[in-house]
C-alpha positions as CSV (number, residue, x, y, z in Angstrom):
1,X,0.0,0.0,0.0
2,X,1.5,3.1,-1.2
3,X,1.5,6.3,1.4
4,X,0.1,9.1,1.1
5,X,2.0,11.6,-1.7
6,X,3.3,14.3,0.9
7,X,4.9,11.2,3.1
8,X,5.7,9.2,-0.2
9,X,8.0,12.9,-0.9
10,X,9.3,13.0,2.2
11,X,10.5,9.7,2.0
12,X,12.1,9.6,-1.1
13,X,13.7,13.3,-0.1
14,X,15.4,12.1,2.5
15,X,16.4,9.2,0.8
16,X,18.1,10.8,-2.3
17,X,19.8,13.0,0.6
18,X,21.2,10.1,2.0
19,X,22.7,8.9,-1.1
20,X,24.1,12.5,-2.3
21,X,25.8,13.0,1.1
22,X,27.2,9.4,1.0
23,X,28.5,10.2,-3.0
24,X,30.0,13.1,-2.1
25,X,31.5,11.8,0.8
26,X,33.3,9.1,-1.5
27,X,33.7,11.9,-4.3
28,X,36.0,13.8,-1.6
29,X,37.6,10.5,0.0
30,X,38.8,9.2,-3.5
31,X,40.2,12.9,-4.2
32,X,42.4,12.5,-1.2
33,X,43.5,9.4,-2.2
34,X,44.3,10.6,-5.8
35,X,46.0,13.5,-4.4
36,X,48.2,11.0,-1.5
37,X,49.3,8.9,-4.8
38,X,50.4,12.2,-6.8
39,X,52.5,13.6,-3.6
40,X,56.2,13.4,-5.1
41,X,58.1,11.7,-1.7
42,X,61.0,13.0,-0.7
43,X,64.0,11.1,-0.7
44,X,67.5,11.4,1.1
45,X,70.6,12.4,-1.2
46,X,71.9,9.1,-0.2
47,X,68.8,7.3,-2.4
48,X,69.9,9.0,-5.8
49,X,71.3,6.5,-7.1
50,X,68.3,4.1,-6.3
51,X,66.2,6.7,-8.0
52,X,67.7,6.7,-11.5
53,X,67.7,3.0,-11.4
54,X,64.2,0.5,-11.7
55,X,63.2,0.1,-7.8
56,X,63.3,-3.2,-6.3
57,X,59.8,-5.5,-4.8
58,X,61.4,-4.1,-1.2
59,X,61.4,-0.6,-2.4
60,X,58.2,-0.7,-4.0
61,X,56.7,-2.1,-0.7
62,X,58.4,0.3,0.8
63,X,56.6,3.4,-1.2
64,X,53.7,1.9,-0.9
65,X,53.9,1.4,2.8
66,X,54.7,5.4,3.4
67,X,51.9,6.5,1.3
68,X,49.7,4.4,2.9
69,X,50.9,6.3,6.4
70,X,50.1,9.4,4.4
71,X,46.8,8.6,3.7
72,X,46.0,7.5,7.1
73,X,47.5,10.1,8.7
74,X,45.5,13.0,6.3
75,X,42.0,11.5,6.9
76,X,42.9,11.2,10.8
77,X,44.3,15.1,10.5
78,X,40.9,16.2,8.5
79,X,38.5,14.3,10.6
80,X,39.9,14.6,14.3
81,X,42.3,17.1,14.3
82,X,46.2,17.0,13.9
83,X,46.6,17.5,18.0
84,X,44.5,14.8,19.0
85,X,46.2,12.1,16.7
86,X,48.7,10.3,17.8
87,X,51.3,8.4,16.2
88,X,50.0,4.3,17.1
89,X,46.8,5.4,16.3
90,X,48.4,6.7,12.2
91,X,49.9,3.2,12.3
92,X,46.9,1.2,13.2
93,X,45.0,3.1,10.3
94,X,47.5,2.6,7.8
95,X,48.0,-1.5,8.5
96,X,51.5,-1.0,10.0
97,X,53.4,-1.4,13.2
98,X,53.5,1.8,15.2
99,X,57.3,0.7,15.2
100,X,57.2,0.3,11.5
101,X,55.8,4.1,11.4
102,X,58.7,5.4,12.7
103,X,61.4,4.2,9.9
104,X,59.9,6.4,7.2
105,X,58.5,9.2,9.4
106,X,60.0,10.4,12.5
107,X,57.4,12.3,13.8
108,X,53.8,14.2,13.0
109,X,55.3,16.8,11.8
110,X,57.5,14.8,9.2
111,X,53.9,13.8,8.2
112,X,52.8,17.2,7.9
113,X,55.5,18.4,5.8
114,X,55.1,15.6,3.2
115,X,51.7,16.1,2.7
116,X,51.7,19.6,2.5
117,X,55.7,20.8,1.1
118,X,55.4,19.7,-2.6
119,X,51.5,21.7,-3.1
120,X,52.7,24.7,-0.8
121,X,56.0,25.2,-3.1
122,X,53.5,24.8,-6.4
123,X,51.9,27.5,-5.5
124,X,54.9,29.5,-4.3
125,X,56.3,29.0,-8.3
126,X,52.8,29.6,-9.6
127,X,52.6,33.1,-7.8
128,X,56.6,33.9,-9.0
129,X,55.3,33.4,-12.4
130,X,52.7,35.8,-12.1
131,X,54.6,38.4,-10.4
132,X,57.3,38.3,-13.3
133,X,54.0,39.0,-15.9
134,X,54.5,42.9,-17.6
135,X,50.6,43.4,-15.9
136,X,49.7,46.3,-13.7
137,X,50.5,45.9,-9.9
138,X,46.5,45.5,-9.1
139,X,46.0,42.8,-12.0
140,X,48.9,41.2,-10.1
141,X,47.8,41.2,-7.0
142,X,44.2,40.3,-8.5
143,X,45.4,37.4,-10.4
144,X,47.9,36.0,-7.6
145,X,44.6,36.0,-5.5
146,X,42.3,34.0,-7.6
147,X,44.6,31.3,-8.0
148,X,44.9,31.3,-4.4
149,X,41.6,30.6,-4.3
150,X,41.8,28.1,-6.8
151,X,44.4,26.5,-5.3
152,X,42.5,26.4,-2.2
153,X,39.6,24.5,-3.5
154,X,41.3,22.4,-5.7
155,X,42.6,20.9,-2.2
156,X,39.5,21.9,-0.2
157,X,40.0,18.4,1.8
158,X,43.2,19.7,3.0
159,X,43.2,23.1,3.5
160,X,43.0,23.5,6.6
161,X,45.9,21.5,6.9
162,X,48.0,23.0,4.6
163,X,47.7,26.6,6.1
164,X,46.7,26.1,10.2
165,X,48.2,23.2,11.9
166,X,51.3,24.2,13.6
167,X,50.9,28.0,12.3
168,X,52.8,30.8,13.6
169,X,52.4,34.7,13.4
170,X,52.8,35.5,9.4
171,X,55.6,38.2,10.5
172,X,57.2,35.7,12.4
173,X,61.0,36.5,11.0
174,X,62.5,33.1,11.3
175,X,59.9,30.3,12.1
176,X,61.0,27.2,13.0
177,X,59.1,24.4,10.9
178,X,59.9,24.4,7.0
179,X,56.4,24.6,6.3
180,X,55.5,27.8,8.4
181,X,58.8,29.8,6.5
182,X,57.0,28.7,3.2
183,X,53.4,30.2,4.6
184,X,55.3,33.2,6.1
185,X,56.7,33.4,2.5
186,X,53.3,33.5,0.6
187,X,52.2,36.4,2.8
188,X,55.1,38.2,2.0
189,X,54.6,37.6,-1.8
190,X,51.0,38.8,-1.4
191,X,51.9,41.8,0.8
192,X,54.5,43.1,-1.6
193,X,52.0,42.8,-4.6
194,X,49.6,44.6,-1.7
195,X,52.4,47.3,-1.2
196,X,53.3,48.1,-4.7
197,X,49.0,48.2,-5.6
198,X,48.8,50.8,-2.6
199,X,51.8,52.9,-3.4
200,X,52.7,52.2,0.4
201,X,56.4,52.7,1.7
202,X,57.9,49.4,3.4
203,X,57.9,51.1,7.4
204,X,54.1,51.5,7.2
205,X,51.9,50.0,9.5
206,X,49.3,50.3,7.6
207,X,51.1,47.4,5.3
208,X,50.5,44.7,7.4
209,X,46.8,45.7,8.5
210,X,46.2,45.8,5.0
211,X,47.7,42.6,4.1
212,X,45.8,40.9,6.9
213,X,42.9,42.2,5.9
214,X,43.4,40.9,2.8
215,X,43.9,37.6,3.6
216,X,40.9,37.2,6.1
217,X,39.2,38.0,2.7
218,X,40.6,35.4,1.0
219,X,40.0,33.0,3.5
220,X,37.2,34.3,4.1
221,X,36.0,33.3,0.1
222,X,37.5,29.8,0.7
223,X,35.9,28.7,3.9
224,X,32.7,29.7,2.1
225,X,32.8,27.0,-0.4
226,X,34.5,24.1,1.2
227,X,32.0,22.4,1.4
228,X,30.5,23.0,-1.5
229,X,29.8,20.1,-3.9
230,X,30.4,22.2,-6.6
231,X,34.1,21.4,-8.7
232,X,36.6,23.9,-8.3
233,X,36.2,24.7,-12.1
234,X,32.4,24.9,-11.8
235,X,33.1,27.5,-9.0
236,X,35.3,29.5,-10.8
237,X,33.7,29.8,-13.6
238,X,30.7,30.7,-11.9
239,X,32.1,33.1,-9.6
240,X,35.4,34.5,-10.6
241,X,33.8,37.8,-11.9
242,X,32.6,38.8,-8.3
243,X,35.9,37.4,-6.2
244,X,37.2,39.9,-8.2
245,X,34.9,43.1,-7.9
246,X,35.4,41.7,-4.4
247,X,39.0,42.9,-4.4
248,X,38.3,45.8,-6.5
249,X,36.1,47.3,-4.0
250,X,38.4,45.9,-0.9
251,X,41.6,47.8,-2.9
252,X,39.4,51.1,-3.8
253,X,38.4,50.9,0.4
254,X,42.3,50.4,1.4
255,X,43.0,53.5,-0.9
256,X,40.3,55.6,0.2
257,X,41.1,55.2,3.9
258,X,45.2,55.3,3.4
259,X,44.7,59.1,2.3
């Protein structure tokens, strides 16, 4: 017996929620794993030699072995937090000893520097290239921020990751972890596109309020669509126009107020 047709909607509603949320959920977890299996590993200077030759059965277990701590350890980063995850716990999600852990990755933060080194330097050459374009300094500063934003959502699942765990001040002079001098060196990139756009000289305070400004902004724009289940590309395309009357209207604000 069929039920009525507002239950009989409310039913299948829910139902085709279910499955969407459950897609997308396995939309996002097989993007992590394609992105874990395109992560160029690091290798000591002692392993060159092994590189330019064909790997052995024991090295190839061996790769696989520390990307499978990579994936582990990104899904237990994304879904609990990088503090509350401890090292066993890594292991036990990626089938291996939590002794077994330790010979290809010291510590967490070895972890997080893998996962997050090669992308963070990628987009440190991207924005290079677009500061050495003959554009004015606001198209640079305009086209330096939409593809972080691209960038950003292109590796929505770990962004958070790749710009707040184990983050320090961005005018920190000397940070300590590798991956906070790369982060402190994006800011910089961004506030001297910032500075030249504003016609402001290096000792002004007004510099770095700007610049933070500007990156709460940007942030701002990312966090919105996260979660979206919208591709990056769809996104873009979509709303590229208005991020940048967005920073348009924040640059035309800077310069009013800076007079």
């Amino acid at each position: 017996m069929l039920l009525p047709t507002f239950q009989n909607w409310i039913f299948f509603k829910g139902f085709s929620i279910l499955v969407c949320s459950y897609q997308n959920a396995t939309l996002k977890a097989n993007t992590f794993q394609t992105y874990v299996q395109s992560i160029p590993l690091y290798h000591a200077k002692d392993d060159i030699e092994v590189n330019r030759r064909m790997p052995t059965r024991q090295e190839l277990r061996a790769e696989e072995t520390k990307r499978n701590i990579l994936l582990a350890a990104g899904e237990l980063f994304m879904s609990r937090g990088y503090d509350a995850v401890t090292m066993r716990e890594i292991a036990k999600e990626a089938g291996c000893s939590h002794t077994t852990i330790y010979i290809y990755f010291k510590d967490k933060e070895a972890l997080l520097h893998q996962l997050s080194m090669p992308p963070l330097l990628a987009l440190m050459k991207q924005i290079d290239e677009i500061l050495e374009q003959d554009t004015s300094p606001d198209d640079k500063l305009i086209g330096i921020s939409l593809s972080f934003i691209r960038f950003c959502l292109t590796h929505r699942n770990m962004y958070t990751i790749f710009f707040n765990v184990k983050s320090v001040r961005v005018d920190e002079q000397k940070p300590e972890l590798e991956i906070n001098q790369i982060r402190n060196q994006l800011f910089a990139k961004l506030m001297s596109a910032l500075q030249k756009s504003l016609g402001l000289e290096d000792h002004d305070r007004r510099l770095l309020t700007n610049s933070r400004i500007y990156v709460y902004t940007l942030h701002g724009i990312v966090a919105t669509y996260t979660f979206s289940e919208e591709t990056v590309d769809m996104l873009m395309d979509r709303l590229s126009q208005v991020f940048q009357e967005t920073f348009e209207v924040l640059l035309l604000g800077f310069k009013g107020k800076n007079e």
